[in-house]
DRENVORO-905768 format. One line per field, with one value per residue (C-alpha): x, z, y; residue in three letters; chain. Coordinates in pm, 1 decimal. Layout:
BEGIN
xx	[X, ...] .
zz	[Z, ...] .
yy	[Y, ...] .
res	[ALA, ...] .
chain	[A, ...] .
END
This chain:
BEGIN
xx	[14045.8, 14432.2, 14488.2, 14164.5, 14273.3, 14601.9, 14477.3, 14238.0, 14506.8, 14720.4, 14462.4, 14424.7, 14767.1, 14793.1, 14465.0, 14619.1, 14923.4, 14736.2, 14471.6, 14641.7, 14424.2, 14091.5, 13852.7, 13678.6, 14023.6, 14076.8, 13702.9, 13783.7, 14157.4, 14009.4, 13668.1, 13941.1, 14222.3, 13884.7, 13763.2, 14147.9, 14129.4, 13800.5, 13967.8, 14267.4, 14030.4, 13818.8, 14100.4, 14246.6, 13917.1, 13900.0, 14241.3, 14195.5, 13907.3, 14108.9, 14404.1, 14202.3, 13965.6, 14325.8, 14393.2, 14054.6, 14120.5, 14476.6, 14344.6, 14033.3, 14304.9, 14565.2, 14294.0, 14280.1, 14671.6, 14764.0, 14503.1, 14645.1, 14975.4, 14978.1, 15097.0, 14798.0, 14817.1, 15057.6, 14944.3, 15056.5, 15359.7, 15388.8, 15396.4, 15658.2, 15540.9, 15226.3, 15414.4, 15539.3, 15229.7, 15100.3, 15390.7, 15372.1, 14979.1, 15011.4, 15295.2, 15085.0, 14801.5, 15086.2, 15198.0, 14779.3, 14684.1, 15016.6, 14945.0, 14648.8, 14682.6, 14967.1, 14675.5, 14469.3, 14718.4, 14793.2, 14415.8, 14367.8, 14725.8, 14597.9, 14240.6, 14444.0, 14655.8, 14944.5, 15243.3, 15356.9, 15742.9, 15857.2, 16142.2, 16253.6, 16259.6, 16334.1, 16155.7, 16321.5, 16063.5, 16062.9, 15976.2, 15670.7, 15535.0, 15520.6, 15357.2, 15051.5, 15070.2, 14956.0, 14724.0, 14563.2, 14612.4, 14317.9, 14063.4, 14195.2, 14507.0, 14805.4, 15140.0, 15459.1, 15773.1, 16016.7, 16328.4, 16456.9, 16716.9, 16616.5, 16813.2, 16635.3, 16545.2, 16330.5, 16268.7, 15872.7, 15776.7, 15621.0, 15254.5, 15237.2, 15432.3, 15123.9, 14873.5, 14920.8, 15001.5, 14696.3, 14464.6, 14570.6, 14515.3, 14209.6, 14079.4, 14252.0, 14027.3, 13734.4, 13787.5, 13828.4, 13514.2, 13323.9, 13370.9, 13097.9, 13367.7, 13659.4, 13792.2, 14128.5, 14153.0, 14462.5, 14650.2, 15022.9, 15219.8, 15600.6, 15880.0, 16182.4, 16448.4, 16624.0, 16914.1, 16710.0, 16363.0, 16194.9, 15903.3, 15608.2, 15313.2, 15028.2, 14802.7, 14427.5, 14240.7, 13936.6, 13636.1, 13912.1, 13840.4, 13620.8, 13795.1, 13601.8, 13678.6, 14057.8, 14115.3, 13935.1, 14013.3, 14226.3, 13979.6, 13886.7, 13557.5, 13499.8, 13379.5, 13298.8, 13096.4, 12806.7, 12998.5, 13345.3, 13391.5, 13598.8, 13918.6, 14174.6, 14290.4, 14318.1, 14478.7, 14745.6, 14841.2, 14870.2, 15089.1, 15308.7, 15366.5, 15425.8, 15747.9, 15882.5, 15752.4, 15459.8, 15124.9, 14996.3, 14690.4, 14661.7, 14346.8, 14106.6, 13735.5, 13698.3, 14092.4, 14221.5, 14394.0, 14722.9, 14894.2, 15179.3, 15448.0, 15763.5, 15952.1, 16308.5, 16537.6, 16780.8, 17150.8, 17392.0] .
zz	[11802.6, 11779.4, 12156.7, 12292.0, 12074.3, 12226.2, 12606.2, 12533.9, 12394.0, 12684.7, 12960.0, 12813.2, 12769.5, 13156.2, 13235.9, 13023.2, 13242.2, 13559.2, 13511.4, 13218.0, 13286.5, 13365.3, 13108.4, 13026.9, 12943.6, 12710.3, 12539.2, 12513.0, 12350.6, 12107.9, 11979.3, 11927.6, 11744.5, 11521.5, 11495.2, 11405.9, 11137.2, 10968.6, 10798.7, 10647.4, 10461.0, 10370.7, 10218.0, 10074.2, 9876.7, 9815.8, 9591.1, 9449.0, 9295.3, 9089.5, 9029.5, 8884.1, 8700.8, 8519.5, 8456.6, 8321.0, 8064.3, 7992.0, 7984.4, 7743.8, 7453.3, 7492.7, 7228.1, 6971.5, 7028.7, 6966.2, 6666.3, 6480.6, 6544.3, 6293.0, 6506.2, 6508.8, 6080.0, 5929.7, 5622.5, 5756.6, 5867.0, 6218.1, 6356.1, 6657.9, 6765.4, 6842.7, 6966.9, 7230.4, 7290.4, 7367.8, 7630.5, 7773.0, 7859.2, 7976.5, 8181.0, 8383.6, 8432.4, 8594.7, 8831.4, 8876.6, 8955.1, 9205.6, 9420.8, 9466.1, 9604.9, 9827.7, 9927.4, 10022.3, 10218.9, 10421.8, 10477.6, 10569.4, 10851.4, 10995.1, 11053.5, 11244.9, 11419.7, 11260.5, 11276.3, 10945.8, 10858.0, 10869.0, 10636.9, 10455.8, 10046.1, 9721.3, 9406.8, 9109.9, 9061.1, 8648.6, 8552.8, 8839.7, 8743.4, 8328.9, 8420.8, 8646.7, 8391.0, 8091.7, 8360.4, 8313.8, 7968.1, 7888.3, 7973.0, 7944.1, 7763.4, 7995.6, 7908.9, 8089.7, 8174.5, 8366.2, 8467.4, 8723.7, 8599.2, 8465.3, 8749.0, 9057.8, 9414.2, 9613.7, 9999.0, 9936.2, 9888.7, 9522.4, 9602.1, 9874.2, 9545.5, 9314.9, 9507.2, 9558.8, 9168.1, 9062.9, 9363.6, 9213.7, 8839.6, 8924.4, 9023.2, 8810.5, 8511.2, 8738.4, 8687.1, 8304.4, 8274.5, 8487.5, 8235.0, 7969.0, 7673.0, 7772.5, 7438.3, 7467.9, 7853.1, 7965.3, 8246.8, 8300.3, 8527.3, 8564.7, 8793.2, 8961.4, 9226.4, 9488.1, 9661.2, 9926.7, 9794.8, 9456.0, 9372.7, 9169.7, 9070.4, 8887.0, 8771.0, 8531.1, 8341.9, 8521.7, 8698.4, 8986.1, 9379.0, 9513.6, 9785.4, 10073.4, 10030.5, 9974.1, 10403.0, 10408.5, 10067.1, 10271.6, 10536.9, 10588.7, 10412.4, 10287.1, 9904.1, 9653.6, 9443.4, 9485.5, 9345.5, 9552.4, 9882.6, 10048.4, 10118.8, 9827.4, 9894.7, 10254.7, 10205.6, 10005.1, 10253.7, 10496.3, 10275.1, 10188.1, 10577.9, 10605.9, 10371.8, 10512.2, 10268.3, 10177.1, 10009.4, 9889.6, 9656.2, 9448.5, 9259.4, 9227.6, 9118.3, 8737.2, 8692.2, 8725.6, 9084.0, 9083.2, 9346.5, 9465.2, 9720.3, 9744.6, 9848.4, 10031.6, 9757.5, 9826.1, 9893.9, 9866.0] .
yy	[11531.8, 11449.8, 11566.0, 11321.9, 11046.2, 11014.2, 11100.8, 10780.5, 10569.3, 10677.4, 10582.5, 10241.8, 10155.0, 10261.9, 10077.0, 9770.4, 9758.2, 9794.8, 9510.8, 9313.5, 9006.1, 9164.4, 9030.8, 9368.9, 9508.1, 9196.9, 9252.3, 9654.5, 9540.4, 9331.7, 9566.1, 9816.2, 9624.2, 9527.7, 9910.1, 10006.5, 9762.4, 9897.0, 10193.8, 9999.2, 9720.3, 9989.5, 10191.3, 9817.3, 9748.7, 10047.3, 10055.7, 9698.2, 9813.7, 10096.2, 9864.6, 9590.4, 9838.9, 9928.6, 9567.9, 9475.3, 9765.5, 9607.7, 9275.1, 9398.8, 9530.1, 9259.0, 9050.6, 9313.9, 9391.1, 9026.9, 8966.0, 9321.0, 9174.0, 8926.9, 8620.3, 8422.1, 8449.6, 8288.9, 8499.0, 8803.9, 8985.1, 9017.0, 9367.5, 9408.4, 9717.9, 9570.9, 9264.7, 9484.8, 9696.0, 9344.1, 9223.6, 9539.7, 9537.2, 9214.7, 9322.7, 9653.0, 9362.6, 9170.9, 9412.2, 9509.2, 9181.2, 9115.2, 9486.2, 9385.1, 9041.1, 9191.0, 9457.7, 9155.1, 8960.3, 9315.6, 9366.6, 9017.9, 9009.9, 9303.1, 9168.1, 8916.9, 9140.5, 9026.5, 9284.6, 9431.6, 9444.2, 9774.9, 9649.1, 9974.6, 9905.5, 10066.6, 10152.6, 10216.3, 10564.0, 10608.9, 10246.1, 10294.0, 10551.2, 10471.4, 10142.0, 10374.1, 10612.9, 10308.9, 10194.1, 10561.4, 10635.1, 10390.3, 10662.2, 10995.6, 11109.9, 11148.3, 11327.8, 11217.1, 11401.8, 11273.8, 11447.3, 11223.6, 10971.0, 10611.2, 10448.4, 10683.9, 10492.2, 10611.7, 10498.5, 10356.2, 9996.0, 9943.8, 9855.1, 10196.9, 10427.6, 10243.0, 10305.0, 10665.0, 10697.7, 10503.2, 10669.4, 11023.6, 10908.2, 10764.8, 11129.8, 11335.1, 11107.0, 11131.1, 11524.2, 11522.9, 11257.6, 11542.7, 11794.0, 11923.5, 11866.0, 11681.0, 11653.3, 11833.0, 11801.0, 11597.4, 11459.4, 11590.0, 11345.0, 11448.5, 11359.8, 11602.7, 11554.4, 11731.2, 11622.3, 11435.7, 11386.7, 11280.1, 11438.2, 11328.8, 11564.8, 11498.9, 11806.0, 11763.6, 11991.6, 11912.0, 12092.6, 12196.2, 12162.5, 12454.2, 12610.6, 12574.1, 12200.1, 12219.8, 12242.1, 11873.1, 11690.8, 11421.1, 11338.7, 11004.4, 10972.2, 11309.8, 11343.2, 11600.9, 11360.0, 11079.8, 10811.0, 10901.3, 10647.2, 10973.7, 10662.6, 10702.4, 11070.8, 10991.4, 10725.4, 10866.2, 11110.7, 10824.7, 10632.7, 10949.4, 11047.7, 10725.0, 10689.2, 11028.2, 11266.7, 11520.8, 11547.9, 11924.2, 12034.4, 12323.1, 12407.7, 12635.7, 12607.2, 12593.7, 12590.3, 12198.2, 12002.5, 11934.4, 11732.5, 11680.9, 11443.2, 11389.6, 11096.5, 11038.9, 10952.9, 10634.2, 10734.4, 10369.3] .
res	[UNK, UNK, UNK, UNK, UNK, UNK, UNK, UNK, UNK, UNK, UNK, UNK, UNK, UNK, UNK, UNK, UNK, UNK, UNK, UNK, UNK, UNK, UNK, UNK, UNK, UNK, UNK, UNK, UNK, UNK, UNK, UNK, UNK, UNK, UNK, UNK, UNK, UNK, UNK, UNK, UNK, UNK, UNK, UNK, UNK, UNK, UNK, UNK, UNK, UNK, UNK, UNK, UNK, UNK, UNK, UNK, UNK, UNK, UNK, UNK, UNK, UNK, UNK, UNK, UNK, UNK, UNK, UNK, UNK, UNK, UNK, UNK, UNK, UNK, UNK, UNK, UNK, UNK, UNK, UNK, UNK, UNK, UNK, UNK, UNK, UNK, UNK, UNK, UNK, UNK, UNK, UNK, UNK, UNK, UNK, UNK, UNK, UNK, UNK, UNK, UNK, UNK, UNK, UNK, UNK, UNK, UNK, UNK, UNK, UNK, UNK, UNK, UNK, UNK, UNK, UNK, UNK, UNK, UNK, UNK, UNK, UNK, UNK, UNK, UNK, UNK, UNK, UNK, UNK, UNK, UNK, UNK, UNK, UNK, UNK, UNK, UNK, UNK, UNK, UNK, UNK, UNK, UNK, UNK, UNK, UNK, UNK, UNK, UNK, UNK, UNK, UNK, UNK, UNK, UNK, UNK, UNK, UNK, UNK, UNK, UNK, UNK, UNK, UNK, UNK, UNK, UNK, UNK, UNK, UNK, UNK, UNK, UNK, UNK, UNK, UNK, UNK, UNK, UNK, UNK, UNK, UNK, UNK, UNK, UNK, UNK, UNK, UNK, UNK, UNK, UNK, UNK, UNK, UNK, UNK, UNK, UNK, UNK, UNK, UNK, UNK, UNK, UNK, UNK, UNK, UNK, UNK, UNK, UNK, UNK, UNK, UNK, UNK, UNK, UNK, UNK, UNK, UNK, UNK, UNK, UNK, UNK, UNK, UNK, UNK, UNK, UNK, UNK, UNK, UNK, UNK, UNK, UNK, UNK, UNK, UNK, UNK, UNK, UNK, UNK, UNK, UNK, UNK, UNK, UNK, UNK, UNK, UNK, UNK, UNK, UNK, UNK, UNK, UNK, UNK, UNK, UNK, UNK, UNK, UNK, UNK, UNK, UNK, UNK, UNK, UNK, UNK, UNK] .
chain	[A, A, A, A, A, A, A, A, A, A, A, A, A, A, A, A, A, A, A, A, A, A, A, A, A, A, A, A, A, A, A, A, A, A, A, A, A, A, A, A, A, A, A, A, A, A, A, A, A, A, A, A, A, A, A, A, A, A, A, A, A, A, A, A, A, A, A, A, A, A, A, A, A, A, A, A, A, A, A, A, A, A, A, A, A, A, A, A, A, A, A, A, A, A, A, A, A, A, A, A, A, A, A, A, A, A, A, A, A, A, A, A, A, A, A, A, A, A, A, A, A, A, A, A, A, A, A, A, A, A, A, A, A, A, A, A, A, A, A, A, A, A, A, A, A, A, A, A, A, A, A, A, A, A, A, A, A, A, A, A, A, A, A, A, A, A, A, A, A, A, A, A, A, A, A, A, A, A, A, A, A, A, A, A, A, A, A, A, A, A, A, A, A, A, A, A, A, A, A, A, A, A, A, A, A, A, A, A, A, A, A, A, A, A, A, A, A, A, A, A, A, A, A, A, A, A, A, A, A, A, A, A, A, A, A, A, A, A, A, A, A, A, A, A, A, A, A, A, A, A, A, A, A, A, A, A, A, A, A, A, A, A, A, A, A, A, A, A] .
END
């Protein structure tokens, strides 16, 4: 499929250059800057949905955070531990809310054609992945263990490194909700570094992926479930590639997923 794509994109570009001003080449240009676009909103909605879900959840306890506080009763002596529980929920919604607005704006350039910077940034990695890992913690318990340092950069923008972490959160509490008694099933999320790369896995004590499915899991559209849209794994691996690194699943049926990508670490 790879080998026809690219023979196709090559004959148009060639075709392009020969006739540049024929109208059918125009019409053809445009249906497939339009049908190139399709995948990438798809895969945009598809996120905001899980990052707002998150900050609907944060939103939802900030009330009963800042009532148990003791702030709004004079009576009472205010609590700052749940003073900061409260900043810090209002904080993830922050961050929630502003990925996906910058989703939006993306989805909305590229329906115009507009050309995206390719800018290379830095994400401070730890601070990330606590705030997805809060965002998660709302449904299913999620234990965190992070052994690269505090200070660690890594060479992704913030709302690509989010969207993978929330995508892969998103499932790996999918799993555990699957289960007949989820009661002591978890989520372990933990961080590691090489000299060159960061690495970030995420592993559930859910149903597990059934082999036979493992080869496709990050096809576009495919889906193991009736609910699933078959976007947010694919679109993981895109983002991923995309930043340099690598994507990998292990499971087995009945035994948990874990997955797990690396990133290019930042070198000053």
């Amino acid at each position: 499929m790879d080998a026809f794509a690219h023979g196709l994109m090559g004959f148009l570009v060639e075709l392009a250059e020969a006739h540049p001003a024929h109208p059918l080449v125009l019409a053809l240009g445009e249906q497939l800057s339009q049908a190139a676009s399709i995948p990438f909103t798809a895969s945009a909605m598809h996120d905001m949905r899980s990052l707002l879900s998150g900050v609907s959840m944060s939103l939802e306890f900030a009330p009963v955070l800042l009532e148990r506080s003791g702030v709004l009763d004079d009576s009472r002596p205010t609590d700052p531990h749940r003073v900061a529980l409260l900043m810090e929920a209002l904080e993830d919604a922050r961050v929630g809310t502003r990925t996906a607005g910058d989703l939006a704006r993306e989805a909305f350039e590229l329906h115009r054609s507009a050309v995206k910077s390719t800018t290379i940034r830095t994400t401070v990695l730890n601070g990330l992945v606590e705030t997805a890992v809060r965002l998660a913690q709302s449904r299913v318990p999620v234990d965190l263990l992070l052994e690269t340092e505090a200070v660690c950069e890594v060479l992704a923008r913030r709302n690509d490194l989010l969207r993978v972490l929330v995508n892969l959160l998103g499932n790996a509490a999918h799993a555990i909700e699957e289960l007949d008694d989820p009661e002591d099933a978890r989520i372990r999320v933990s961080t590691w570094a090489t000299p060159e790369y960061a690495f970030v896995q995420i592993a559930d004590d859910g149903p597990g992926i059934p082999a036979a499915t493992l080869a496709e899991i990050f096809e576009l559209f495919f889906t193991t479930h009736g609910e699933g849209t078959g976007i947010g794994l694919h679109v993981c691996k895109t983002l991923v590639e995309g930043w340099g690194g690598l994507i990998h699943v292990d499971s087995a049926d009945g035994e948990g997923a874990s997955f797990t990508f690396s990133i290019p670490l930042h070198r000053p």
